[in-house]
C-alpha positions in Angstrom: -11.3 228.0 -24.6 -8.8 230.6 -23.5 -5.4 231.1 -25.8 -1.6 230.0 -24.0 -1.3 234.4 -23.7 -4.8 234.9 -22.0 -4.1 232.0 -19.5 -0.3 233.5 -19.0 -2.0 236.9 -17.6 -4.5 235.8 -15.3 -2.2 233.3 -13.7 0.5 236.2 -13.3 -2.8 238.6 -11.9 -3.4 235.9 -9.8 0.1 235.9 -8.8 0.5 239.7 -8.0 -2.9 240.1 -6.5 -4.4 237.1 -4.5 -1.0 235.1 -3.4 0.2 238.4 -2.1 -1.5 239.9 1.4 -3.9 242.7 1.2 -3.7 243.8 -2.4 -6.8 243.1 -4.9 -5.5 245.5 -7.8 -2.3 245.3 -10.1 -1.0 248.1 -12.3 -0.6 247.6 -16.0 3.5 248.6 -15.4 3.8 246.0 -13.1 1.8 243.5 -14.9 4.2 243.8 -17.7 6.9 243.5 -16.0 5.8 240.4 -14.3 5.3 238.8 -18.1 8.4 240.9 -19.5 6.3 242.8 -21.9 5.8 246.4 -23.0 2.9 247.9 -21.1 1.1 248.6 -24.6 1.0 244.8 -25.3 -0.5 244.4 -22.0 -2.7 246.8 -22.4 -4.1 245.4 -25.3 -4.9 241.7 -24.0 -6.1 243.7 -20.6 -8.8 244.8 -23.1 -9.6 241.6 -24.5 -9.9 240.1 -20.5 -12.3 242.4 -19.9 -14.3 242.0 -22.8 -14.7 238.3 -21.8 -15.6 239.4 -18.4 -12.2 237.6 -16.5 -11.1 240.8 -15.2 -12.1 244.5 -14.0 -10.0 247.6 -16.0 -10.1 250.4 -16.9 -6.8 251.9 -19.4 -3.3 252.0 -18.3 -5.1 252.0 -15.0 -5.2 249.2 -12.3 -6.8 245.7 -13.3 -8.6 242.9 -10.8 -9.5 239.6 -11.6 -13.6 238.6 -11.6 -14.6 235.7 -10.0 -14.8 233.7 -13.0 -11.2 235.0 -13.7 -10.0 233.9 -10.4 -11.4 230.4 -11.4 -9.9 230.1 -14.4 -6.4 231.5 -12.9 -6.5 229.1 -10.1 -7.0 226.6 -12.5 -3.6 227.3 -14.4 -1.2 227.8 -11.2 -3.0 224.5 -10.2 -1.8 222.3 -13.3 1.8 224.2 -13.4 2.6 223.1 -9.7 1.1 219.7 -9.9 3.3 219.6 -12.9 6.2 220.6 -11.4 6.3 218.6 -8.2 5.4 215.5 -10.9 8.5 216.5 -12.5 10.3 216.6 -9.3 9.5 213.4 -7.2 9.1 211.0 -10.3 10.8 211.5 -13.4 14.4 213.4 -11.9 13.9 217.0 -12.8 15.9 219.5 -9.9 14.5 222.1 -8.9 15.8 224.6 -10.9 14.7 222.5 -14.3 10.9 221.7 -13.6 9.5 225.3 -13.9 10.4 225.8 -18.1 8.4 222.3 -18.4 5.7 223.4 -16.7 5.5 226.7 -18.4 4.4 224.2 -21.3 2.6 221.3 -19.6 0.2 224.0 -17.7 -1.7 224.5 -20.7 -3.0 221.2 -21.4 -7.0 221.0 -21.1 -8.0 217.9 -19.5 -9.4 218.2 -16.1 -9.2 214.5 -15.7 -5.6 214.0 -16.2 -4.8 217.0 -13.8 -7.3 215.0 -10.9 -5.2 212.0 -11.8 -2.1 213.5 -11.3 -3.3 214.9 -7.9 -4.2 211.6 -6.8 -1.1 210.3 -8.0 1.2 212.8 -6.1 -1.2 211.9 -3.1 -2.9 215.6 -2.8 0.5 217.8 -2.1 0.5 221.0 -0.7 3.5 222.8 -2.2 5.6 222.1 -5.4 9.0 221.8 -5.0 9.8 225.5 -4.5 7.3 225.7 -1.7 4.7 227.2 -3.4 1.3 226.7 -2.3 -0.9 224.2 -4.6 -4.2 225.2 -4.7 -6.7 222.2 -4.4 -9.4 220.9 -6.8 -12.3 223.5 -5.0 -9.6 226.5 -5.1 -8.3 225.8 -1.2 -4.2 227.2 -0.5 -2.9 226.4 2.7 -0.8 229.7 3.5 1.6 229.6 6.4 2.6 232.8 8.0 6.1 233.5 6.3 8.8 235.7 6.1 12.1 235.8 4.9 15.5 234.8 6.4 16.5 238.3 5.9 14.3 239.1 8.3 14.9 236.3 11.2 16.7 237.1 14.5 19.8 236.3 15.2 19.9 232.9 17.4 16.7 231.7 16.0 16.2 228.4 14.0 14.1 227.9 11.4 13.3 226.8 8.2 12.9 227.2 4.1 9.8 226.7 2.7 10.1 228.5 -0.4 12.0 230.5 -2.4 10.8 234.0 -4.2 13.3 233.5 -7.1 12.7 230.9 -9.2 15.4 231.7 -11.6 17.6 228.8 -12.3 20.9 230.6 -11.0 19.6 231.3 -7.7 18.2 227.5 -7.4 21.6 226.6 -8.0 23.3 229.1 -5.6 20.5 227.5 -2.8 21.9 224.3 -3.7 25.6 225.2 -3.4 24.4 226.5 -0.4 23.5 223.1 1.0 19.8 224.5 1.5 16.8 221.8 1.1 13.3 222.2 1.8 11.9 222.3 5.4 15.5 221.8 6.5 16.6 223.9 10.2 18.4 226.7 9.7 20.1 229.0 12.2 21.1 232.0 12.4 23.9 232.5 14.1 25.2 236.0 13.9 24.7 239.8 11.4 27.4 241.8 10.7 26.8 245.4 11.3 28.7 246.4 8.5 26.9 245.1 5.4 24.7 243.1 7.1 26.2 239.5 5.7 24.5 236.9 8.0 26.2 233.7 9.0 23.9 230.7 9.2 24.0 226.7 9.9 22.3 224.3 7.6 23.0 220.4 8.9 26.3 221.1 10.8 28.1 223.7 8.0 28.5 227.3 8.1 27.8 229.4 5.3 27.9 233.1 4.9 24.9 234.9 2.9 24.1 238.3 1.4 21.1 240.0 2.7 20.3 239.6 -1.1 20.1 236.2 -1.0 18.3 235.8 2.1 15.7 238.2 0.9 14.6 235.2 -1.7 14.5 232.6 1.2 11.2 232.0 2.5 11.0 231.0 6.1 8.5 230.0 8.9 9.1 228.9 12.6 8.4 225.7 13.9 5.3 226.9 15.7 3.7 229.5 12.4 0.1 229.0 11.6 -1.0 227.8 8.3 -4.4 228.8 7.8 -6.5 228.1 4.7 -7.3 231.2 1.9 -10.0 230.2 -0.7 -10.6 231.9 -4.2 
């Protein structure tokens, strides 16, 4: 039985590592940063990871998740997203509520209520922010994204995530008038500081290239291919 902490770290390994492209390794600085701890306290539970052979480390150096860690990772982000579209779609959390709940349900050790729950929620694919959802046998559907910062100008296409999951910003995307797999255009750039003018449903909204870094986009047409652990 792994502790709330140990959990915590491999899901945010898991987080920095596999659900980002071509990187295997995370540094200790940035690992701490992900869980807003000093890289000492890290450090320390790094140790005890490795000592229960979840992950590969060596001090203040870069760490990697073992297969079994992977397992066990995957198994955490599994039950937090689950959690969170359950929050979502039945009992009337928004989108910028569900992921403080989930922080807590995610920890809860019964393998049967999390099948349950998949069945219930009728095996989704992404949680409410777009996140992938990583099936019972460790399958993520990954769709080729990027971000509306980086769409041309004339092109539609649409949110399927978000890369700040901060309750302001949800907020901000909903003052927006931004939903989930909604069209978006893009209809012009200034050249000045680069504020970009886009369409959602008939209204016009001006955006900071900020803002549109943290909008996660694909065109009508992107593959989604599947990644396993």
């Amino acid at each position: 039985m792994l502790s709330t902490t140990e959990e915590n770290y491999l899901k945010a390994l898991l987080q920095l590592t596999f659900e980002q492209e071509d990187k295997a390794e995370a540094g200790t600085n940035e690992l701490a940063a992900q869980l807003g701890v000093k890289p000492a306290t890290a450090n320390d539970m790094l140790k005890k990871l490795r000592e229960k052979q979840l992950i590969h480390y060596e001090k203040y150096g870069k760490s990697s998740l073992t297969a079994e860690g992977k397992k066990r990772a995957v198994e955490v982000v599994r039950k937090h997203r689950l959690w969170e579209t359950f929050l979502y779609e039945h009992l009337g959390f928004t989108w910028d509520e569900v992921h403080e709940v989930a922080e807590q349900l995610e920890h809860i050790q019964s393998p049967k209520l999390i099948d349950r729950l998949d069945q219930l929620l009728n095996y989704p694919s992404f949680d409410p922010h777009g996140d992938v959802i990583p099936t019972a046998s460790g399958e993520m559907k990954i769709p080729a994204k990027k971000t509306l910062n980086e769409e041309q100008v004339g092109h539609q296409c649409k949110m399927v995530g978000v890369k700040d999951n901060s309750a302001t910003f949800l907020q901000y995307v909903d003052k927006v008038g931004l939903r989930m797999n909604q069209p978006i255009k893009v209809l012009s750039r200034q050249p000045y500081d680069e504020l970009i003018e886009i369409e959602v449903n008939g209204l016009k909204s001006s955006v900071s290239p900020r803002f549109a870094e943290n909008i996660v986009i694909v065109c009508n047409d992107c593959e989604i291919r599947m990644k396993s652990i």
